[in-house]
N, C-alpha and C positions, 0 to 999 in steps of 0.2 A: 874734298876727298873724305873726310873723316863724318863728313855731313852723310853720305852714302852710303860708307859700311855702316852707318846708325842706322839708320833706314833698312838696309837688307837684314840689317839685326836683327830689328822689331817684326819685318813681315817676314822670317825663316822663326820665329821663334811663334808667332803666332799662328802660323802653318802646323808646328809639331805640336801645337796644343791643340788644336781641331783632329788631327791623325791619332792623335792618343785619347782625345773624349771621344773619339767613334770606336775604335778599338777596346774599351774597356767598357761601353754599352753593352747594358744587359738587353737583349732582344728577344732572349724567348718568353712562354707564355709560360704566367705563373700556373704551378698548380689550384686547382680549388679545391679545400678542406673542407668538409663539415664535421664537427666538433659534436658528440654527444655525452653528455655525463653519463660516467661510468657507475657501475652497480646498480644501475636500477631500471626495474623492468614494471612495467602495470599489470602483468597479466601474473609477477607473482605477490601482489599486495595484497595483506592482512589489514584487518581490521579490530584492535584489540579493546575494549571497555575495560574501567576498570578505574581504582580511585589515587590521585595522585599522591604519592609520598611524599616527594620534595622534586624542587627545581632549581636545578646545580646549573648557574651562569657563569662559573669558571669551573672549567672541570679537572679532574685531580690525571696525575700521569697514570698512560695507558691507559685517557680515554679518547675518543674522536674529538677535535676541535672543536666550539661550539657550545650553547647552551643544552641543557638533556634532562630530560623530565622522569622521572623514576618513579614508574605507574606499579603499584600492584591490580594484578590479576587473580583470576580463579586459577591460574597454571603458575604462579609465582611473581615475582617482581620484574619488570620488564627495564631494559634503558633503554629511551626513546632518545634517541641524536636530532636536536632539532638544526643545526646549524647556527649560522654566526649571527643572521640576521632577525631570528623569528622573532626573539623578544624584545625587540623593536617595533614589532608592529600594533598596531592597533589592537586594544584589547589583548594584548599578550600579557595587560600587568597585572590583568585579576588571577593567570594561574598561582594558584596557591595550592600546599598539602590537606590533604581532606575533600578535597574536590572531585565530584566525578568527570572523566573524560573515556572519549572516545578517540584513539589514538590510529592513523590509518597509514600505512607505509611496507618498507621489505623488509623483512628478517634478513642480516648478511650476521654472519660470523667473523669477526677479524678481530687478530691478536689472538683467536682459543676463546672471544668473548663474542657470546649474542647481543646486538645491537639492532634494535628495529632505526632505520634509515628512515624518518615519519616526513609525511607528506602533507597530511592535514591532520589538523588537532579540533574538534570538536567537543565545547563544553558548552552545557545550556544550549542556548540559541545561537551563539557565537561560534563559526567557525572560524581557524585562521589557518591561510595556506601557507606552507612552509619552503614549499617544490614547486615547480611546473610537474607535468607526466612524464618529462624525460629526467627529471631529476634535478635540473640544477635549480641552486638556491635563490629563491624570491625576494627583494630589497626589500624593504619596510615603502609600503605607495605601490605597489607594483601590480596590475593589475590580473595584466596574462602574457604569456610566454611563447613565441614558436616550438613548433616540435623538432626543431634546430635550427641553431647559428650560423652563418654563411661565414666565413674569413676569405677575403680573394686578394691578393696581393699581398704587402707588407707595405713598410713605411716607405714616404718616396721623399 
């Protein structure tokens, strides 16, 4: 007897595990995102010359994360944001002050402070890309970038 109700034990208890994994199944369809970095648009890029002052790899508070290269111009001194990864790349270690460059990227305003958001940085023959054209930031190796990310589901 006791052999029995063991038995209708195990197969009622394995019943209500199968009624409750179907029941708490997710069954609809995820959304699909496409993700683009924000502030930055190509059609409002600048192009600024002009000779480097110094190039700040840890930058002081109230500025954008990031390495930033502090170009004077014929309009004043400019902070170029280069992000986390630029000077890591190749040829990123001869920037030095005194140096001319060509700085190419969007003027954004944030914090009350002008920030060129820089995209490509050209000295000499050497350029280095800093962006993709939608903005996000380039690893050190990276070749080129879609004009967006697909994300479709989450973790399973």
């Amino acid at each position: 007897m006791k052999r029995l109700f063991g038995g209708v034990g195990v197969l009622a208890l394995a019943a209500c595990t199968l009624v409750a994994a179907s029941a708490f199944a997710n069954t609809t369809n995820v959304p699909k995102h496409t993700y683009i970095a924000p502030l930055y648009n190509t059609a409002n890029e600048i192009t600024l010359q002009g000779t480097i002052e110094s190039v700040v790899r840890r930058p002081s508070a109230g500025m954008l994360p990031g390495a930033h290269l502090l170009v004077s111009t014929s309009h004043g001194i400019v902070d170029a944001q280069l992000g986390i990864f630029s000077l890591r790349q190749r040829g990123a270690s001869s920037l030095a002050p005194g140096q001319p460059v060509k700085v190419t990227g969007v003027m954004k305003s944030i914090d009350h402070q002008n920030v060129l958001v820089t995209r490509l940085i050209q000295s000499g023959a050497q350029t280095i890309e800093v962006r993709s054209t939608t903005g996000f930031l380039l690893p050190p190796g990276a070749k080129a970038r879609p004009a967006s990310v697909r994300f479709v589901g989450g973790a399973r």
